[in-house]
C-alpha positions as CSV (number, residue, x, y, z in Angstrom):
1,X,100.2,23.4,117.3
2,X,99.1,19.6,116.7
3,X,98.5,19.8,120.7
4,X,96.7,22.7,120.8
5,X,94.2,21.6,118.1
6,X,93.8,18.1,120.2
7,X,92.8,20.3,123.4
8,X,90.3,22.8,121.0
9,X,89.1,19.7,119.6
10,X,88.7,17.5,122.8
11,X,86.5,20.5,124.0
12,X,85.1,22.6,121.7
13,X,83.5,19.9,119.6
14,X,81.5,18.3,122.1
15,X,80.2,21.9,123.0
16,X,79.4,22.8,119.9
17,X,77.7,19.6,119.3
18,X,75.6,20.1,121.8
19,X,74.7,23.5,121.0
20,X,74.0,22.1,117.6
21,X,71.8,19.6,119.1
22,X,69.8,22.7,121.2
23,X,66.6,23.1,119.3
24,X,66.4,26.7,120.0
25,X,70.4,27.7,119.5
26,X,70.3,25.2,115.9
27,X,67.3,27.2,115.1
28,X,68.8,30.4,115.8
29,X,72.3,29.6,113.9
30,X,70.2,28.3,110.9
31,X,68.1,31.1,110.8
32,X,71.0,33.8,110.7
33,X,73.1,31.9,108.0
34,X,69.6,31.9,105.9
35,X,70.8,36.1,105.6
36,X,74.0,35.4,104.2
37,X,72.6,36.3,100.5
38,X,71.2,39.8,102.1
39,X,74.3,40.2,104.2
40,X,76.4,39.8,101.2
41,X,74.9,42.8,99.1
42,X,74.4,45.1,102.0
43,X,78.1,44.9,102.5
44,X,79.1,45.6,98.8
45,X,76.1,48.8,99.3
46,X,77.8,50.2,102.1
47,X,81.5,49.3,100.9
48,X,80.7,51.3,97.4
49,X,78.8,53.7,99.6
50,X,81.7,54.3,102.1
51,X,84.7,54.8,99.9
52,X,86.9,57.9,101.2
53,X,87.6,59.3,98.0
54,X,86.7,62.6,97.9
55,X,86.5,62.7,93.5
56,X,84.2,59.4,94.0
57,X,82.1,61.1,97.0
58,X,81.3,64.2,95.1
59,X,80.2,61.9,91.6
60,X,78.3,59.3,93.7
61,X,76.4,62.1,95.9
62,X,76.0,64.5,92.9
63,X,74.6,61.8,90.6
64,X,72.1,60.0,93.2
65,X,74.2,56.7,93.2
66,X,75.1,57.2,97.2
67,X,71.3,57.6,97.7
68,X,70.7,54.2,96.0
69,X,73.3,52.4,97.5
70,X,72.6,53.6,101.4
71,X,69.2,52.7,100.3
72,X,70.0,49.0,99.9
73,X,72.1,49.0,102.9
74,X,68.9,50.2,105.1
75,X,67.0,47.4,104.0
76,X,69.6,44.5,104.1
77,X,72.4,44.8,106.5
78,X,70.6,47.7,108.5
79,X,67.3,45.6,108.3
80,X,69.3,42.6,109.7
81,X,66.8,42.1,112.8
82,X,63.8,42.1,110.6
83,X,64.6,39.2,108.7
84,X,66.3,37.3,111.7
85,X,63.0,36.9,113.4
86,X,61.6,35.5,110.7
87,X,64.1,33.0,109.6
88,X,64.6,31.8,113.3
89,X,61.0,31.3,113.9
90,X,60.4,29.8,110.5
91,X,63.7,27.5,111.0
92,X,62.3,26.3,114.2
93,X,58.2,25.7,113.2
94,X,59.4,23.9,109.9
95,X,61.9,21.7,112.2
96,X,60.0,20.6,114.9
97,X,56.3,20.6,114.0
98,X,54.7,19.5,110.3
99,X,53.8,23.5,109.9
100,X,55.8,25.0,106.9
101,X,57.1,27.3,109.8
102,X,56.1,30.8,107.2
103,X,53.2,31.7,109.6
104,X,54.9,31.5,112.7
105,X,57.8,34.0,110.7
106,X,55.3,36.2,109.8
107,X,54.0,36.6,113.1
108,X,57.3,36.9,115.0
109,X,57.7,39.9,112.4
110,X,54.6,41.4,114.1
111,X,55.4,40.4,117.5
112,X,58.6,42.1,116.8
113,X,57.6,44.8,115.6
114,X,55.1,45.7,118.0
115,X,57.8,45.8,120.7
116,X,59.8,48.2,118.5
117,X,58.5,52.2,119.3
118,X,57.2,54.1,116.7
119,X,58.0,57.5,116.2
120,X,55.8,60.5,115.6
121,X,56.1,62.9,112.8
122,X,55.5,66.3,114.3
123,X,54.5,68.3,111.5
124,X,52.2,65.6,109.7
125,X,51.0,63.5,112.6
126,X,52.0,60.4,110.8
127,X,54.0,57.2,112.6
128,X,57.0,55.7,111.9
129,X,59.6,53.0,112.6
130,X,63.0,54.3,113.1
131,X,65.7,52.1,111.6
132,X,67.6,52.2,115.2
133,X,66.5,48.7,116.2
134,X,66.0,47.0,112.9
135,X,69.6,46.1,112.6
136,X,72.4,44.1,114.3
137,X,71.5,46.9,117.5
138,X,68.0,44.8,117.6
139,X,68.9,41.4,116.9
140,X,68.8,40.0,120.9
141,X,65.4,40.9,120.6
142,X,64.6,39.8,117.5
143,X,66.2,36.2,118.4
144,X,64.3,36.6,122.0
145,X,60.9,37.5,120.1
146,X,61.1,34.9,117.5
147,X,62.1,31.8,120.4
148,X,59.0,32.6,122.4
149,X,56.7,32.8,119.2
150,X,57.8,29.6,118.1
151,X,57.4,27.7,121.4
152,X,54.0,29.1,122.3
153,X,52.9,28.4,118.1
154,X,54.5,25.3,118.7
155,X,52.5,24.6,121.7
156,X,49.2,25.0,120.0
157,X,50.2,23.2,116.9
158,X,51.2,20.2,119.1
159,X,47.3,20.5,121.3
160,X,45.7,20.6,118.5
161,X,44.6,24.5,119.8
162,X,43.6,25.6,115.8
163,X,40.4,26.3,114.1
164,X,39.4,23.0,112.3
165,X,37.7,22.9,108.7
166,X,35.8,20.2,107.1
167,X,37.0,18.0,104.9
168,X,37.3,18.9,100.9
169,X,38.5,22.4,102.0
170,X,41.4,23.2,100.3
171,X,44.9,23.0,102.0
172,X,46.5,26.6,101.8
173,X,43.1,27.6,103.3
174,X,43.3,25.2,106.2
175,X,46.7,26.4,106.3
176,X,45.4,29.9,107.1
177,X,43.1,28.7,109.4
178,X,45.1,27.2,111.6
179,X,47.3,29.7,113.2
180,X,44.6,32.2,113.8
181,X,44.2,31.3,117.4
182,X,48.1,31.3,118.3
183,X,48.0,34.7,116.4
184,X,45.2,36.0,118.6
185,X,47.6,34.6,121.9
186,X,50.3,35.5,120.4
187,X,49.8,39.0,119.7
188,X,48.0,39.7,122.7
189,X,50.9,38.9,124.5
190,X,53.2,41.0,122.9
191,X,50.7,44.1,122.8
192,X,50.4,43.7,126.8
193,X,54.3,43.5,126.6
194,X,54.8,46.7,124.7
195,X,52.3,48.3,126.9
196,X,54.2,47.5,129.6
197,X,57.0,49.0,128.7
198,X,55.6,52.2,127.2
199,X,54.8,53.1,130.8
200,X,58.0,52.7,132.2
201,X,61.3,55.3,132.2
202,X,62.5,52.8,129.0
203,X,59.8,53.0,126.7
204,X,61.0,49.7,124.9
205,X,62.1,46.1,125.5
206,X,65.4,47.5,123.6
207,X,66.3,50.2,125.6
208,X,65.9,48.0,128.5
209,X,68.4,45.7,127.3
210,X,70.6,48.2,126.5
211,X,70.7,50.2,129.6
212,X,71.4,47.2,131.5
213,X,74.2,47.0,129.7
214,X,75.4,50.3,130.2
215,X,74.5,51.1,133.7
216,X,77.6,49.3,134.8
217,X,80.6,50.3,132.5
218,X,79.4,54.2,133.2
219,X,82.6,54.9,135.3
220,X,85.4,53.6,132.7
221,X,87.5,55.9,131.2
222,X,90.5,56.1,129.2
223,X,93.0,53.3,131.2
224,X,94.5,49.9,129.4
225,X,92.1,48.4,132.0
226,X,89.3,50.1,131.1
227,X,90.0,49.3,126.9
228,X,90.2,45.5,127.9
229,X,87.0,45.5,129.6
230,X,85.5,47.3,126.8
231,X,86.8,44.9,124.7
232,X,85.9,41.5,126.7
233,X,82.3,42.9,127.0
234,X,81.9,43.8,123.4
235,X,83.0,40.4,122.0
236,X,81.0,38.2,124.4
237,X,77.7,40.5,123.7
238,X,78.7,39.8,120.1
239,X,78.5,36.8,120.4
240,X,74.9,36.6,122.2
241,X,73.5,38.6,119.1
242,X,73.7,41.8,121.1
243,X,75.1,44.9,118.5
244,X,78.5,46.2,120.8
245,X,77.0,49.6,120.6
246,X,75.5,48.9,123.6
247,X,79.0,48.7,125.7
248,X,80.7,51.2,123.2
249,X,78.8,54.0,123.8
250,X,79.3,54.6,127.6
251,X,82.8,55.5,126.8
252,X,82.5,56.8,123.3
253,X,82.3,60.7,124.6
254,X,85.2,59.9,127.1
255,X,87.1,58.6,123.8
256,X,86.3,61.0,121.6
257,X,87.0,64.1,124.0
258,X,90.0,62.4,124.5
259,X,90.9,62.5,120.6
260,X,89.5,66.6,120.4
261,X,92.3,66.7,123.5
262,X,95.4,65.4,120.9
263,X,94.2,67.2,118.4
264,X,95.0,70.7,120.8
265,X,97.7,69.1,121.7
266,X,97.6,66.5,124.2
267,X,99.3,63.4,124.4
268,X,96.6,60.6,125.0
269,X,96.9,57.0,123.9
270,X,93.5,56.0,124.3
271,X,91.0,58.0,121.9
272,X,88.3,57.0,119.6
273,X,90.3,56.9,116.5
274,X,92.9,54.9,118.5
275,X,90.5,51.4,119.4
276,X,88.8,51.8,116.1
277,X,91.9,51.7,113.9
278,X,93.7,48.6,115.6
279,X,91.1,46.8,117.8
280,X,89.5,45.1,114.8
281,X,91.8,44.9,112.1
282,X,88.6,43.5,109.6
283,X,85.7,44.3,111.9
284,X,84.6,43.4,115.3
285,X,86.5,40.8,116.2
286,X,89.9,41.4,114.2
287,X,88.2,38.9,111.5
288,X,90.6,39.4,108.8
289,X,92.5,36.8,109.9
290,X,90.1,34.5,109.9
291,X,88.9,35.3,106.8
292,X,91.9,34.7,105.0
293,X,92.5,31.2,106.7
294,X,88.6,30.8,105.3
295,X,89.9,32.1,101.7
296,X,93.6,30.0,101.5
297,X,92.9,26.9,104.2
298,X,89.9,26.2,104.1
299,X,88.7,22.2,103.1
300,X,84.8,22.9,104.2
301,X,83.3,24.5,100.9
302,X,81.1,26.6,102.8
303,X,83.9,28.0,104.2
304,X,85.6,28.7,101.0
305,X,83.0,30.4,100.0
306,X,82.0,32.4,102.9
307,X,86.1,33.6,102.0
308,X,85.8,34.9,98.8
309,X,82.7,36.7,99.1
310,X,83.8,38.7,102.8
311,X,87.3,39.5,101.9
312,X,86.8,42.4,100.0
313,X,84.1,43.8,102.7
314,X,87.0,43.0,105.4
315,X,89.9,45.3,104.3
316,X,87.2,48.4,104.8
317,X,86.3,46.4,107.9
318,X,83.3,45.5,107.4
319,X,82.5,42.1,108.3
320,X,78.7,41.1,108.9
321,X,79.0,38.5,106.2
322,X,80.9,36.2,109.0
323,X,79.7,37.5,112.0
324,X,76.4,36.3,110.9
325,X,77.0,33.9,107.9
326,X,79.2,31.5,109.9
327,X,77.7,32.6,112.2
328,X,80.3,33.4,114.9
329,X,77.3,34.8,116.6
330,X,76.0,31.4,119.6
331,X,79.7,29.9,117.5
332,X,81.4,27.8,120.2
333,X,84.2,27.4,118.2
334,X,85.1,31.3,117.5
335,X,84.0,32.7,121.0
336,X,87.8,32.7,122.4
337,X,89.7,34.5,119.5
338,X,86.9,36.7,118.6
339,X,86.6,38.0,121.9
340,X,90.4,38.1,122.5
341,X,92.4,38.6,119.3
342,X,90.9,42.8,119.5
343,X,92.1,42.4,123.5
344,X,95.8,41.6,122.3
345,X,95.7,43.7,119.4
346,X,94.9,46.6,122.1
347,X,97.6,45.7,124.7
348,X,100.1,45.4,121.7
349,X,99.7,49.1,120.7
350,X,99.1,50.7,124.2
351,X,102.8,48.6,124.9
352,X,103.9,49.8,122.0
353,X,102.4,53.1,122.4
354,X,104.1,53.4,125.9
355,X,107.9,52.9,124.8
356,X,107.3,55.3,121.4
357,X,106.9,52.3,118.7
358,X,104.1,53.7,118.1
359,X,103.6,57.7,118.2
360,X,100.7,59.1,119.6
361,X,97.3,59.0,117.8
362,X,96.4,62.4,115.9
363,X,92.6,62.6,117.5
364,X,91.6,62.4,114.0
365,X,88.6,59.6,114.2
366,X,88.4,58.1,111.2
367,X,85.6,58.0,108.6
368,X,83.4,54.2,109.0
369,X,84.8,52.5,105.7
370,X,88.2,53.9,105.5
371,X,90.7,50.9,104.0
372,X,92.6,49.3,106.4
373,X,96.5,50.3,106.1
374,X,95.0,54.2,105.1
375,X,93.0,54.1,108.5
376,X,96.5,53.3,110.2
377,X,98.3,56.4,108.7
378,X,95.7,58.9,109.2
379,X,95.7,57.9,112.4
380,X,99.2,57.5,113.6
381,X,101.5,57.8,110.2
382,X,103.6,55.6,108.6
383,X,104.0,53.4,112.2
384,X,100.3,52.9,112.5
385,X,99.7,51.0,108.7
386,X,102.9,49.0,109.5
387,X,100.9,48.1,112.7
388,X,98.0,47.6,110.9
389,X,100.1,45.2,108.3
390,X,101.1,43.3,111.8
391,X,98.4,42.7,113.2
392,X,96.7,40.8,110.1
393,X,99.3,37.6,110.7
394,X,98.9,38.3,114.4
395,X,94.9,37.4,113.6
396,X,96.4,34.3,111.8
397,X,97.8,33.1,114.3
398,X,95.2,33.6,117.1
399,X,92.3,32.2,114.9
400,X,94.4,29.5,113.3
401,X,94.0,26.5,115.6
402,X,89.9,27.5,116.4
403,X,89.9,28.0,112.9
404,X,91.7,24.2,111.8
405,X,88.9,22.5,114.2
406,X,85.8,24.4,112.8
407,X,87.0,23.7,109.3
408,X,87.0,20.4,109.8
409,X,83.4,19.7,112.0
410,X,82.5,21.6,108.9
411,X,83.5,19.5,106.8
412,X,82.2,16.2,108.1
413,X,78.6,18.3,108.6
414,X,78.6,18.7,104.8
415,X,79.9,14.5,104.1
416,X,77.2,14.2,106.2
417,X,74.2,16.1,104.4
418,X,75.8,15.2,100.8
């Protein structure tokens, strides 16, 4: 193990030191770990939310409580996008120029926003946002948006391009002053850019991304070979800030009809309910084990407490909290075991699958926010929690040695800014 920690650490702290020293990626980790506090109660909303409990259900739905609570989850977790390009921009203004970095946020919001469609109400006329792209599903844009705000704001800050005032005028209305000709740029460049794209067959910056994803992965099906592709893809556009959505679901009818075909009857390994209860025991990425090395080993105090506030989330496998509080997202140090411990976890069962270990799946898919260990048996009995309980040291052990070396560039980060 000592050797395999020398290797990780030979490599992957250089790397991530020189990610770190990227203006652009530092900005973009900083910004996402500024949504930690947002992250944090927009789990708990959707974990109290998401409870299958059918006595619960019936007194949080009856007494307006689940209202509330998926409420607070649209407008933190689901908003996650929305307050990414803000932070990023601002992160990057208030780091490399002497601007306080709010106006450049404030107009990545808008930039943002005006590459995001609008919908029309059809009985009243009236416009709205959808919440499809203000979540993780829009955050490559969002990151994208708020980099090229900041460079050209940055640009103009650094030419002197602003609207002076004369002396005695006071500061927060110079302040106001002076981005109003990057806004003007600004804006105007992203208006021409949604424009753009309203006239082609995508109608947005998003669903171009998206479909370019997609396009590709069309003719997989229900193979091992086909599951670890899924899988590869879905952790590396993870880890670019890209919601796995976008590789998920080309084959999320093909899994699904798969699981209606077990429940008539049929004798398929691969169905919906299948990858969803033991690719990610935790969340994307099999995180569990990882946060319980964050809750039990870890030295950094970041880390500690990044433990004890996603663990809970984690057994109902929801895990945004680390995704983007450590972030993993642009995380050198995470990329390999996030994007492979949900590959080995998949090749176990199908194995295990194969030679009757493991029965075959029900085709029952699986309410979001089902417990971990229930998910297993309502899927494949007794066998499939045992499974489950397996595969949490199994994401020990994978994360463990990426894990020791983090926790301890961690560490000398926070010697460092104490």
């Amino acid at each position: 193990m000592e050797k395999i920690m020398s290797i990780l650490e030979k490599y992957l702290t250089p790397l991530a030191a020189k990610m770190q020293a990227n203006k652009i990626l530092s900005a973009i980790s900083k910004g996402l770990m500024m949504t930690m506090p947002i992250l944090i109660v927009g789990s708990l909303a959707t974990l109290l939310s998401s409870v299958q409990i059918t006595a619960y259900q019936t007194f949080i739905t009856e007494s307006g409580i689940k209202g509330i609570l998926d409420v607070i989850a649209d407008f933190t977790t689901n908003s996650l996008a929305l307050y990414s390009v803000f932070t990023i921009a601002y992160s990057f203004v208030k780091n490399e120029t002497k601007d306080n970095g709010i106006s450049a946020g404030l107009l990545s919001i808008v930039s943002f926003l005006t590459l995001t469609p609008q919908l029309i109400i059809e009985e009243t006329g009236a416009k709205a946002i959808g919440m499809e792209w203000l979540g993780a599903k829009g955050l490559f844009t969002a990151m994208f948006v708020s980099i090229v705000v900041s460079l050209i704001y940055k640009f103009f800050l650094e030419r002197d391009i602003v609207i002076k005032m004369p002396d005695g005028v006071p500061q927060f209305v110079v302040d106001s002053f002076t981005g109003i000709i990057p806004t003007v740029v600004i804006v105007a460049i992203f208006g021409a850019i949604a424009m753009i794209f309203k006239m082609t067959d995508y109608g947005s910056i998003h669903s171009l991304i998206y479909a370019l994803i997609q396009k590709p992965l069309s003719g997989l099906g229900t193979t091992l070979s086909a599951v670890i592709i899924i899988y590869i893809l879905e952790g590396l556009v993870w880890f670019v800030g890209i919601h796995a959505i976008a590789v998920a679901i080309v084959v999320l009818p093909i899994w699904l009809a798969a699981g209606a075909e077990n429940l008539a009857g049929a004798s398929n390994i691969v169905t919906w309910g299948w990858v969803n209860t033991f690719a990610g025991v935790g969340g994307a990425g099999g995180t569990l084990g990882l946060i319980l090395l964050f809750l039990w080993k870890a030295k950094s105090e970041k880390n500690k407490s990044i433990g004890k506030l996603s663990v809970i989330p984690s057994l109902f496998n929801i895990n945004e909290p680390v995704v983007f509080g450590v972030p993993i997202v642009l995380n050198p140090y995470f990329l390999i075991p996030f994007v492979f411990t949900p590959v080995i976890s998949l090749i176990l069962a199908y194995a295990f699958t194969t030679i009757g270990i493991l029965p075959i799946t029900s085709g029952i898919s699986v309410p979001a926010g089902t417990p971990i260990i229930i998910s297993g048996y309502l899927t494949a009995g007794w066998r499939g929690s045992l499974f489950q309980l397996f595969l949490i040291p199994l994401g020990i052990l994978l994360y463990y040695p990426f894990f020791k070396v983090y926790d301890k560039a961690s560490v000398e980060q926070e010697e460092i800014d104490s």
